[in-house]
C-alpha positions as MATLAB code, in Angstrom:
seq = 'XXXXXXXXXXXXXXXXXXXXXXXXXXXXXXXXXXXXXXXXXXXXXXXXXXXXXXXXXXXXXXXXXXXXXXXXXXXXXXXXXXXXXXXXXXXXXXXXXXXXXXXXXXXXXXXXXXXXXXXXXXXXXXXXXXXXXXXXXXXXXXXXXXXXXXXXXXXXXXXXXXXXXXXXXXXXXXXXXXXXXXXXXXXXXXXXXXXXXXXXXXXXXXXXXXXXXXXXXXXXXXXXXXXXXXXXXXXXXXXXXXXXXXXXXXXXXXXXXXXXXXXXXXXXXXXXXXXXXXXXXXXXX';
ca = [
     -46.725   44.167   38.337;
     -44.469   45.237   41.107;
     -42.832   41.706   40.936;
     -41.879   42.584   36.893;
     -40.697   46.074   37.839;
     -38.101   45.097   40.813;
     -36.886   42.346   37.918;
     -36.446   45.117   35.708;
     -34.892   47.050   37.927;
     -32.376   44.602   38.831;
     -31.970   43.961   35.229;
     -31.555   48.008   34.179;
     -28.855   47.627   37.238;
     -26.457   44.357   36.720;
     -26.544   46.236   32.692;
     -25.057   49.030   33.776;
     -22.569   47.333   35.982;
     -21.616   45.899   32.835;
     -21.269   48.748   30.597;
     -19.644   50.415   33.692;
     -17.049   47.684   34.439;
     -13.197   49.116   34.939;
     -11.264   48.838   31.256;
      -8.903   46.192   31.470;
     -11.064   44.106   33.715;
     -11.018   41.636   30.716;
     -10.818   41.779   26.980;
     -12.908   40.278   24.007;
     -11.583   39.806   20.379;
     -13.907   38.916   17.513;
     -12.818   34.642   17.571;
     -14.081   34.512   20.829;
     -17.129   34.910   19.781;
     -19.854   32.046   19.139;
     -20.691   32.033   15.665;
     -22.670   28.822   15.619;
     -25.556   28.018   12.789;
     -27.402   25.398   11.968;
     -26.518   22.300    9.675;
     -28.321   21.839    7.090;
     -28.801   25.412    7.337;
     -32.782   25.318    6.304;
     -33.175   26.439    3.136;
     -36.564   26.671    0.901;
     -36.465   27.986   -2.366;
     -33.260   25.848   -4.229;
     -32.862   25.492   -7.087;
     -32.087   21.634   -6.851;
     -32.521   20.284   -3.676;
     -29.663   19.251   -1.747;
     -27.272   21.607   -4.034;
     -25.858   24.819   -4.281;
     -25.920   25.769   -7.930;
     -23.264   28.472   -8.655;
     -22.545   29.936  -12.068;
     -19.098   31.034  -12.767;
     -17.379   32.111  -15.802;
     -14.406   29.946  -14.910;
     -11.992   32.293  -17.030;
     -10.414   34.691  -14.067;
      -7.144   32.813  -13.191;
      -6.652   32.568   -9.164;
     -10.410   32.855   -8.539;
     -12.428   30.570  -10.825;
     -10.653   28.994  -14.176;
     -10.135   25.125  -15.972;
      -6.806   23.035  -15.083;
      -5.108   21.756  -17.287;
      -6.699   18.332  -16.201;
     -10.353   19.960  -17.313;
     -11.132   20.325  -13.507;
     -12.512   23.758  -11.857;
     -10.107   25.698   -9.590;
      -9.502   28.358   -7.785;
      -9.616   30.813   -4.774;
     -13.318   31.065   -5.192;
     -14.284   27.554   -6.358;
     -12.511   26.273   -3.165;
     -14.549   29.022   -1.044;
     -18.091   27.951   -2.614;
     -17.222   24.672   -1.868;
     -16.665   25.103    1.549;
     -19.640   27.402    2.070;
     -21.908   24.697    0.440;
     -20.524   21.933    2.833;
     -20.798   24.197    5.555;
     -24.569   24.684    5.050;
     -25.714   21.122    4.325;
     -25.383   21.705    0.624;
     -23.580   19.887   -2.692;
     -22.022   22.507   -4.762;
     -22.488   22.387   -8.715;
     -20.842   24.791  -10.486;
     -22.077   25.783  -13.789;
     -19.421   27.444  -16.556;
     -21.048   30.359  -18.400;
     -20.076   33.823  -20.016;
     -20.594   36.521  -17.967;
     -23.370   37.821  -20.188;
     -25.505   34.733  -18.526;
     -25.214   34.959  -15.075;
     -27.382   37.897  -13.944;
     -30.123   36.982  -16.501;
     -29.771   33.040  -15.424;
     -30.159   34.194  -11.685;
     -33.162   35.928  -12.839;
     -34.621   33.029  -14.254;
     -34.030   30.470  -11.681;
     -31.161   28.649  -13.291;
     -28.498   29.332  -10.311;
     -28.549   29.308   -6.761;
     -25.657   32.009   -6.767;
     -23.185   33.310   -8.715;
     -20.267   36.391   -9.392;
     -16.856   35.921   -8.470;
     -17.106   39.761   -6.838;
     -20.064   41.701   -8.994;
     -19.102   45.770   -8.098;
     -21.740   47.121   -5.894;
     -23.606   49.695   -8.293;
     -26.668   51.308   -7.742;
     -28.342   49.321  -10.674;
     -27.482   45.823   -8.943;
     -27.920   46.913   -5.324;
     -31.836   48.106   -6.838;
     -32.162   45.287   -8.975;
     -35.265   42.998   -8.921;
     -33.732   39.980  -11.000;
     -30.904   39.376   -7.805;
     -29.699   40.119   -4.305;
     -26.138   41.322   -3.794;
     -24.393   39.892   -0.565;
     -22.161   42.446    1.664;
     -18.734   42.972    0.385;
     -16.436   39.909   -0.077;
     -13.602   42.171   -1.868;
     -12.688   45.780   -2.629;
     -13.184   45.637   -6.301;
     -10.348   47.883   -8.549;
     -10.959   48.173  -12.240;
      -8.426   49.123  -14.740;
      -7.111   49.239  -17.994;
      -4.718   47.078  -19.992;
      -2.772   48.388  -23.285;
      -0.015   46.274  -25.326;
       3.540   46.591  -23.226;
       4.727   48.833  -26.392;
       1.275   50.802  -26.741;
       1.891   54.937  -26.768;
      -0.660   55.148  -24.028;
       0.688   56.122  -20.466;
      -2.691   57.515  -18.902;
      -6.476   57.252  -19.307;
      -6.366   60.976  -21.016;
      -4.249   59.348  -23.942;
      -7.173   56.687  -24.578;
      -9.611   59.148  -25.747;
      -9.736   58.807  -29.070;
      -8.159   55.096  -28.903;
     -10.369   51.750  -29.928;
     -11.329   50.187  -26.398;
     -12.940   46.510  -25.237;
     -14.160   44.526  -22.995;
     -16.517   41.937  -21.713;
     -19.807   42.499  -22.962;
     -22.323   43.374  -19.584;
     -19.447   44.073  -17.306;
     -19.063   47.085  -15.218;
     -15.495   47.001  -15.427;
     -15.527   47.822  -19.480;
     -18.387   50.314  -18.606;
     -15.877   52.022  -16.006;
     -13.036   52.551  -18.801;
     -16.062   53.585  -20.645;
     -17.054   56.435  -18.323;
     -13.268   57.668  -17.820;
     -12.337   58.129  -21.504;
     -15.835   59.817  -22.225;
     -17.269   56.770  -24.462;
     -20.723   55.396  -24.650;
     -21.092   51.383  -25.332;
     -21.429   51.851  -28.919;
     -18.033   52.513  -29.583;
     -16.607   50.226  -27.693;
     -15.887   46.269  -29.000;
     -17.895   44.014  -27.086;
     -16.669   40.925  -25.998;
     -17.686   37.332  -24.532;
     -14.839   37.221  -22.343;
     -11.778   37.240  -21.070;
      -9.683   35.196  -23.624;
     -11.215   37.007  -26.814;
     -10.857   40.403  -25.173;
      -6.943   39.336  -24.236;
      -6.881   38.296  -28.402;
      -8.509   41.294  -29.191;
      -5.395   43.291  -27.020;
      -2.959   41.559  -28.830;
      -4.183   41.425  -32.502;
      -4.843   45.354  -32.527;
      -8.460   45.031  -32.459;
      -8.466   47.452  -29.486;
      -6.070   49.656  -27.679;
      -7.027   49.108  -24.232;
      -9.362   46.435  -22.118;
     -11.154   47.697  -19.278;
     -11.266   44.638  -16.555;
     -10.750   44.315  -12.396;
      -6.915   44.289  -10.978;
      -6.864   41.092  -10.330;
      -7.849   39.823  -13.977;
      -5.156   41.940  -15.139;
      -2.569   40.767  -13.514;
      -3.737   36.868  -14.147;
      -3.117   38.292  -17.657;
       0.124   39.801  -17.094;
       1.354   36.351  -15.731;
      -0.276   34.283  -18.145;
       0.920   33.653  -21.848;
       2.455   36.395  -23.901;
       2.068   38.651  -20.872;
       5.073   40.318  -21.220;
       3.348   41.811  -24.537;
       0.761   43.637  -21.885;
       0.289   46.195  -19.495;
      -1.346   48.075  -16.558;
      -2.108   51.759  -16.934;
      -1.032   52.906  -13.662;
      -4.881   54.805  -12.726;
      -7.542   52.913  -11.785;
     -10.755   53.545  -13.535;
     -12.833   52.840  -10.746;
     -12.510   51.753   -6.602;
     -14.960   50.068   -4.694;
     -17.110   47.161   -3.315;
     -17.735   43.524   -4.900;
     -20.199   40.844   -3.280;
     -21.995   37.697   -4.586;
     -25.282   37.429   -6.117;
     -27.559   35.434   -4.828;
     -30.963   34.366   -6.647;
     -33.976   36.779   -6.045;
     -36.227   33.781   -4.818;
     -33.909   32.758   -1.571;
     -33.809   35.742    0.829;
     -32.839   32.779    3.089;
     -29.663   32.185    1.001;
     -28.746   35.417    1.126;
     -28.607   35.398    5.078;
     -26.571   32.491    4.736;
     -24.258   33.675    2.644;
     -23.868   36.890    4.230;
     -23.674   34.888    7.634;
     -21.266   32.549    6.583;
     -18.584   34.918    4.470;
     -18.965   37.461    8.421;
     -17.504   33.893    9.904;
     -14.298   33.275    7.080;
     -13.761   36.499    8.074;
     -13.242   36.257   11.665;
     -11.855   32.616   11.658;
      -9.399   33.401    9.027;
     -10.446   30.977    5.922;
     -10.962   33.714    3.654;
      -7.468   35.001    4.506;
      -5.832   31.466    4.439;
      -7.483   31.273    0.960;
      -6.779   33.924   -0.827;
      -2.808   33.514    0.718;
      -2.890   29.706   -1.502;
      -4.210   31.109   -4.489;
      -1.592   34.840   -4.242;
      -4.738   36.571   -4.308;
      -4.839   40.124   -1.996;
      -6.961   39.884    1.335;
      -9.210   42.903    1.843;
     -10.676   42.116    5.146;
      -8.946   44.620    7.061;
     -10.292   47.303    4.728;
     -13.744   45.834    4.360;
     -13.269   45.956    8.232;
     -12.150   50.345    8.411;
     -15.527   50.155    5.302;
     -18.131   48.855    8.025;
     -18.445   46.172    5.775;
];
């Protein structure tokens, strides 16, 4: 007993030489430090061995959308690929409408999926899926035809509004204008709501800042445009399949290393999309 307690004491004491050490006497910074993990990364509960099964809509241009050449592509696509590699895995990506993905997590069809699902207190509850830590600060917005009479979010009160049916960004515009999901035209996705825009089916499309401006660059997007007041500001992560609590660690392990080594940045630079990790960073996230 005495033999543990002079350890501990010269363990309490070399500590606090530590924590007392003169500033200056060296300096850390976050790539210094050893973020190794094992490959494979051991993971149980799969939903194909060997694979990492992602869902994506493929219809948000920059992050996840069809070439020309009837390949996948984008900012995230290139990320999930990576991440699978990185943990032993073979990514297959599934294309599906929104509507599918949380109900496909629930029933075992994907590993993962979400491009950046907003963190709401319905999904950060939910039983059907885990939600990773913040990969993105998620802004949500509206989109009216370039020669529309709206300016603000006060003018679309009594206007016809859309969106993609299940998504939080419609529900956003939604909550702003004062509507309930009745009244608002529910779309599949992206493409219809864009037809919807521009045939006069709706006013104004409630969607994320990014998807908006992939529309405003795309076809006939000189016939569109961004109300200038967001209808909503915060967090977007992954989901990850309720079954694979070890996935989510993973993930959530992985996406802390991009960070810090700089491959989300580098990323998201090749496809033009903005890099949040500074202000994920000043989030705690």
């Amino acid at each position: 007993m005495r033999k543990s307690f002079r350890a501990l004491c010269v363990a309490t004491a070399l500590a606090a030489a530590f924590v007392a050490a003169p500033a200056g006497a060296f300096e850390l910074d976050a790539k210094s430090v050893e973020l190794d993990h094992p490959t494979p990364w051991p993971l149980e509960n799969l939903v194909k061995p060997g694979k990492l099964v992602i869902a994506t809509t493929a219809k948000n241009q920059k992050e996840t959308f069809i070439d020309t050449d009837g390949t996948l592509k984008g900012a995230r696509i290139e990320l999930w690929t990576k991440l699978a590699e990185d943990l032993g895995l073979e990514a297959e990506f599934v294309p599906i409408d929104w509507a599918g993905v949380m109900p496909g997590l629930a029933a075992n069809r994907f590993d993962m999926g979400c491009e950046g699902a907003s963190w709401t207190n319905e999904r950060l509850t939910s039983k059907d899926f885990f939600l990773t830590r913040p990969v993105k600060v998620a802004v949500n917005v509206a989109v009216v035809r370039a020669d529309s009479e709206y300016q603000t979010l006060d003018d679309l009160k009594e206007a016809r509004v859309g969106g993609v049916k299940g998504e939080v960004e419609m529900k956003a515009l939604l909550t702003k204008v004062g509507k309930s999901e009745e009244d608002a035209l529910q779309l599949p996705g992206v493409a219809e709501a864009r037809l919807a825009l521009l045939n006069k089916q709706i006013e104004a499309y409630g969607t994320g800042i990014h998807a908006a401006q992939a529309l405003l660059d795309g076809e006939q997007g000189d016939q569109l445009r961004i109300i200038n007041e967001p209808t909503f500001v915060g967090v977007g992560g992954f989901c990850v399949n309720k079954n694979e609590p070890d996935l989510l660690t993973a993930v959530n392990f992985m996406m802390a290393k991009y960070r810090v080594d700089g491959t989300i940045t580098e990323i998201n630079a090749k496809w033009g999309l903005p890099d949040h990790s500074d202000l994920l960073t000043q989030l705690g996230y």
